[in-house]
RODO-2510 file (C-alpha; in nm, 4 decimals, decimal comma):
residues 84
     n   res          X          Y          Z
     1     x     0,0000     0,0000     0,0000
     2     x     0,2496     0,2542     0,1191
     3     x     0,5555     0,0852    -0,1321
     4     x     0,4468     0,3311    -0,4066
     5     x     0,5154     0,6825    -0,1908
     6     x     0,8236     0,8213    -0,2413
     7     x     1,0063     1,0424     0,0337
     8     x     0,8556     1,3604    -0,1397
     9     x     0,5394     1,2175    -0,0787
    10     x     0,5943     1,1184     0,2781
    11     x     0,7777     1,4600     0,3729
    12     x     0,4403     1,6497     0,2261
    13     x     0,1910     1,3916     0,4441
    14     x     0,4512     1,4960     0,7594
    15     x     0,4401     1,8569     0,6953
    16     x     0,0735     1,8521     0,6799
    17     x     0,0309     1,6831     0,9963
    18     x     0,2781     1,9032     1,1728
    19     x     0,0308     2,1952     1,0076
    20     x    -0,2552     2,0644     1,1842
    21     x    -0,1626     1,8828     1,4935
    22     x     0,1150     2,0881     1,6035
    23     x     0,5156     2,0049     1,7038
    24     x     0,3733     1,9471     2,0809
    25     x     0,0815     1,6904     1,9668
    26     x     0,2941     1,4560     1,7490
    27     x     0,4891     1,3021     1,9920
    28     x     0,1805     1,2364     2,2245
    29     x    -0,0430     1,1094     1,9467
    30     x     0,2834     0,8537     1,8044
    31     x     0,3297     0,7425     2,1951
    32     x    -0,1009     0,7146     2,1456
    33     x    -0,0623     0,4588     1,8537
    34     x     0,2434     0,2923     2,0241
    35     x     0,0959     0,1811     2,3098
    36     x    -0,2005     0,0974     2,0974
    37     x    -0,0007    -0,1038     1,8417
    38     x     0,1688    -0,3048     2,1727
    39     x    -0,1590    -0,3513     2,3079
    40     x    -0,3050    -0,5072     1,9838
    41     x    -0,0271    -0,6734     1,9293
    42     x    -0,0574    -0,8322     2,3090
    43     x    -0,4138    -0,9468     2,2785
    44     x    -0,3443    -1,0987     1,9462
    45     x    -0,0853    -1,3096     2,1190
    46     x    -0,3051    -1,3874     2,4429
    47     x    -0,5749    -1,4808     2,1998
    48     x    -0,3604    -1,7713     1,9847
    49     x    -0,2423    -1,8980     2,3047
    50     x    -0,5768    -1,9381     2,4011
    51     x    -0,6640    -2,1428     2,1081
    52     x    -0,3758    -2,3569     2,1218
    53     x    -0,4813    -2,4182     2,4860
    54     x    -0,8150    -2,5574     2,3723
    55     x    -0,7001    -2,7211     2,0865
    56     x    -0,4755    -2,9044     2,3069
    57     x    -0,7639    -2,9971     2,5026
    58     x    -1,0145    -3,0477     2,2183
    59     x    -0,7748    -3,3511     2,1256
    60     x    -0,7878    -3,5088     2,4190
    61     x    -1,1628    -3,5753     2,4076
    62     x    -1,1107    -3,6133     1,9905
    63     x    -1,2972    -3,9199     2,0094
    64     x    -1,6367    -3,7815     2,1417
    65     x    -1,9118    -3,8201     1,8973
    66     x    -2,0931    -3,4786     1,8393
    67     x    -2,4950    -3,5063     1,8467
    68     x    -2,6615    -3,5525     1,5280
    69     x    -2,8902    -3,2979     1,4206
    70     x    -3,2418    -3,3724     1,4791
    71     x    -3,4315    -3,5566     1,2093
    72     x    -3,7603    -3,3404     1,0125
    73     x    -4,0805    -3,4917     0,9312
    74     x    -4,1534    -3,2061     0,6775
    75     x    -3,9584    -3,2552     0,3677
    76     x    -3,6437    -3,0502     0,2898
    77     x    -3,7801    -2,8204     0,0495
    78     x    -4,0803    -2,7104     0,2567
    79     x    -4,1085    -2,4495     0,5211
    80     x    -4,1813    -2,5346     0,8671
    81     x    -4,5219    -2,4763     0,9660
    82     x    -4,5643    -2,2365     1,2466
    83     x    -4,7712    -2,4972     1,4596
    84     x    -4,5158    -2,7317     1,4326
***
């Protein structure tokens, strides 16, 4: 996304920001997305370890059979009736 801007282009999109957010907000909102980056980064971590957690335990009890759907007396391509 960002492999076709050049430093031209890069040095306008920073001079514009300095414009409007000031020399004293930059540093505060970059500190802003760092944390928030870490923090993403964190939870995306403590999520796949969660996973692998139950997968591990998932394949422990890999030989449970899982409940069969229950069977319809009204053919597949019909509706269900609402007093049924």
């Amino acid at each position: 996304m960002f492999s076709q801007l050049g430093f031209s282009e890069i040095l306008i999109i920073l001079l514009i920001l300095l414009l409007v957010f000031g020399a004293r907000r930059l540093p505060e909102m970059g500190a802003a997305m760092g944390k928030g980056i870490r923090e993403f980064k964190k939870n995306i971590k403590d999520v796949q370890k969660t996973i692998d957690v139950e997968s591990d335990d998932s394949s422990s009890t890999a030989g449970r059979r899982i409940d069969a759907p229950a069977t319809r007396d009204v053919a597949e391509g019909e509706p269900k009736k609402l007093s049924q």
